[in-house]
Structures are given as structure tokens and as C-alpha cells.
TIVOMI-978642 format. One record per residue (C-alpha): x, y, z. Coordinates in steps of 0.2 Angstrom, whole numbers, plus 2048, in hexadecimal, padded with zeros to 3 digits. Layout:
N
XYZ/...
This chain:
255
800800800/8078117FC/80781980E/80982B806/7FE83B803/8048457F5/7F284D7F0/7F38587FD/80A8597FD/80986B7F6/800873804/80C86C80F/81987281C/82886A821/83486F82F/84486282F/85286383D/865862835/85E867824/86E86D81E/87785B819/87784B818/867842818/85B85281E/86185980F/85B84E805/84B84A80E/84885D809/84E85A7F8/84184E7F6/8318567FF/8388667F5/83685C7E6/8218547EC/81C8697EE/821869801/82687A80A/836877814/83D87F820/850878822/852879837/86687A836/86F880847/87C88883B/872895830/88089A826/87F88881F/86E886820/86D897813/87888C808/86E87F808/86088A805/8698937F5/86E8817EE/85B87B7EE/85688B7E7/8638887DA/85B8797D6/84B8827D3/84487E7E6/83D88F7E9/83088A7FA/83F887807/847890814/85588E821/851892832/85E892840/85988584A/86687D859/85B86E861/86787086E/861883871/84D887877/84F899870/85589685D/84588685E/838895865/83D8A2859/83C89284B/829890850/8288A4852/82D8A483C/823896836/81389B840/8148AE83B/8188A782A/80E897827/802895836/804882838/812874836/80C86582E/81B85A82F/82A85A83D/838850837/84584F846/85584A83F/863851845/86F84684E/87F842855/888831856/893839864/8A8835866/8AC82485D/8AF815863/8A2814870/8A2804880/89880288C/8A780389A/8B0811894/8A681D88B/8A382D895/89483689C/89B846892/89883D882/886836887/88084888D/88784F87E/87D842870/86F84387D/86C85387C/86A85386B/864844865/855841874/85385287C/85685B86A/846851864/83D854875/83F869871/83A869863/82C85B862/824864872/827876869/81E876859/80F86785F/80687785F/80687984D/807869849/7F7868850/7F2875842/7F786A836/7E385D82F/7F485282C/803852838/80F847837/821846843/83083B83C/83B837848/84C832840/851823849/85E813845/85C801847/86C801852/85C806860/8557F785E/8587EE86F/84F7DF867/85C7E0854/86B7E4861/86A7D586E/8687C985E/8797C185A/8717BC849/86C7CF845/87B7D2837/87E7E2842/8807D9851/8937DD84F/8947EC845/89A7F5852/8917FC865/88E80D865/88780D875/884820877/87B821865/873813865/86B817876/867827875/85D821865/85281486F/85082087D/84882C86D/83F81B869/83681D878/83282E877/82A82A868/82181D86F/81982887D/816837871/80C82A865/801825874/7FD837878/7F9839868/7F182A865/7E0835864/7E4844858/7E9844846/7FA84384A/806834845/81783284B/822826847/835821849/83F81C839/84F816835/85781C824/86380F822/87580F822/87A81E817/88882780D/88B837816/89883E821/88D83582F/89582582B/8A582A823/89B82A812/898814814/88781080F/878810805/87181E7FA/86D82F803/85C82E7F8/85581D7FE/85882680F/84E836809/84182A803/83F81E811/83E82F81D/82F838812/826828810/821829823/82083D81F/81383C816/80782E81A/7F6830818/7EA82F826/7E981B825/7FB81A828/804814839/80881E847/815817855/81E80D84D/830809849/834808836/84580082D/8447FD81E/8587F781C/8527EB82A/8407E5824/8407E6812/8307DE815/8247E7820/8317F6825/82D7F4836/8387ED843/8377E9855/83A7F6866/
């Protein structure tokens, strides 16, 4: 079943955290291309306004970069303030930006340093921003929140000595601070569970980009499996956990 809406793509808004590169960057590349008004959250805005100035190269003309920090309340309010003076609701909240933290990562020897630093971006970050623009979300006849998570999160894929990442490497900060997002995720769909919005976590696969030392699958399957979940319609799931990499079959994968 085709799980997206693209009737109604065009009188969409979009805000996506760590727009700039990578796999924001081409998840705005391809909500750009469906009609899609993005805003590009980048906590640098001097590269978010090169971002902006290549898409409008490209002939992508509804986009715009807003400083957004996740680690900062203040640059996340005055975000909100812009798209509702400009817009007057948000009807998709992709939170994607993310650290992996200082590599290698063990549980013995990793410091509390490195967790409160990937923490505070990759838990609390989606926790200020979720909780910041659920206002016009709620705005929105369609909302929909992606939260960019990895299938290193799954407890279940992780403890599995057959899972072919079993021994790919333990990044124990990362990969934690993804599950705890899991969670969040999971309590955010249950208090949702009675409005029109859908939230769902989802893994974009191992990727080429500076991420992963440019290893990896195409940055456009990435895009793709992201937007899919983006733009489901009203039938589609909500509190789930989606990899496709994993599950080629049904996507999703277990908690």
C-alpha cells in the first residue's frame, strides 16, 4: 500500500532539524521536489543560507533556513515565532539532527561527558523541539513527526548474536541515546493516540555521508525512506519503529 499523501504535498510545511547536509538535506531536496515548503532548521545559519542558495539554484524557490540550535530554547522559540508569523501552522516535524558522540564508544570506559553531550542533542534536542512547535502541529488537518532513529536502538536487533550488526561495532552512547528517543516516541504516540497526529521513529539505513566516513547506502534511499513516514496519509501508522535496511519486508522492526 502506498502509505503517502501527495494530493494535498503542495500546501504543505515542513520544518527539518540539521537541514544543511547529509541526509536532512536531501530529505528537503525531496519534499522540495513533492511541492513542500521547507524550512531548513540548521544551528549554523551561515550554512543553512548555503543550503538555501543551492536549492534555489536548483529551481527550489519555497525553502528557507532558520537558525535553529536544538541544544538552545531561544534560537527553537524564535524558529516557532517565524513559521507561525509566516505560515500559521507546521504540518510535518522531522527531528533529525544528531550526533554519534567521540568514537570508539564501551560500556566501561566511555565518559559521562560524551553521553551528556550526544544526550543533549539527540534526546533532549527532540524533546525541545517536539514539545515547542506541537502547538502548530496541532494546526496542521495532517501532522505528522519523524523521528530519525537507527536500528543500532533496537535492544531486541542488538542482544541478537545472529543480527549481522551484532558485531559491527558498540556505540553505546549513540545507540542509547537513540532507544531512549525510541521511547519518547513511544509516549508521545500514546498521548497522541487521539488527535490527527502520527509520530513515528525511522531508521534511514546505513548512509554515505560524513556521518559514517561516507560508508554506506545511497543518501536518496535515505531521503525516501524518511518522507515516506512524512507524508502518510491518515490510514498510516503511528508509534512505530520503521527500518527498512532491516525489514525489507514489512519495514517495521522490533523496540
Amino acid at each position: 500500500m502506498d502509505l503517502q499523501n501527495t494530493n494535498l504535498s503542495q500546501n504543505k510545511i515542513a520544518l527539518i532539524t540539521g537541514a544543511n547536509k547529509g541526509i536532512g538535506f536531501e530529505t528537503a531536496k525531496q519534499l522540495l521536489e513533492k511541492g513542500v515548503f521547507v524550512y531548513l532548521g540548521c544551528r549554523d545559519i551561515n550554512r543553512g543560507k548555503e543550503a538555501e542558495k543551492t536549492f534555489n539554484q536548483m529551481g527550489h524557490q519555497k525553502v528557507k533556513a532558520l537558525e535553529l540550535d536544538v541544544t538552545k530554547q531561544e534560537t527553537i522559540n524564535a524558529a516557532k515565532d517565524i513559521i507561525l508569523l509566516e505560515q500559521e501552522k507546521l504540518d510535518i516535524l522531522i527531528n533529525n539532527a544528531g550526533i554519534s558522540g567521540n568514537i570508539p564508544q564501551n560500556a566501561l570506559d566511555t565518559t559521562i561527558s560524551n553521553y551528556e553531550e550526544v544526550y543533549q542533542i539527540n534526546l533532549h534536542g527532540v524533546i525541545r523541539t517536539t514539545q515547542t512547535f506541537i502547538e502548530l502541529l496541532k494546526k496542521s488537518p495532517e501532522p505528522r513527526i519523524v523521528n530519525v532513529s537507527t536500528s543500532l536502538a533496537s535492544l531486541t536487533l542488538q542482544s541478537d548474536p545472529k543480527w549481522p550488526a551484532y558485531d559491527y561495532g558498540k556505540y553505546v552512547v549513540y545507540a542509547s541515546s537513540k532507544s531512549a528517543m525510541n521511547m519518547y516516541t513511544v509516549h508521545l504516540a500514546y498521548e497522541l493516540r487521539n488527535t490527527a497526529i502520527k509520530i513515528n521513529a525511522v531508521c534511514p539505513g546505513y548512509t554515505k555521508t560524513d556521518f559514517t566516513n561516507y560508508i554506506g547506502g545511497e543518501v536518496e534511499d535515505a531521503g525516501k525512506r524518511i518522507i515516506k513516514y512524512a507524508l502518510i496519509d491518515n490510514d498510516g501508522p503511528t508509534g512505530k519503529f520503521f527500518s527498512e535496511e532491516s525489514n525489507p519486508e514489512t519495514e517495521e522492526i522490533p523496540w
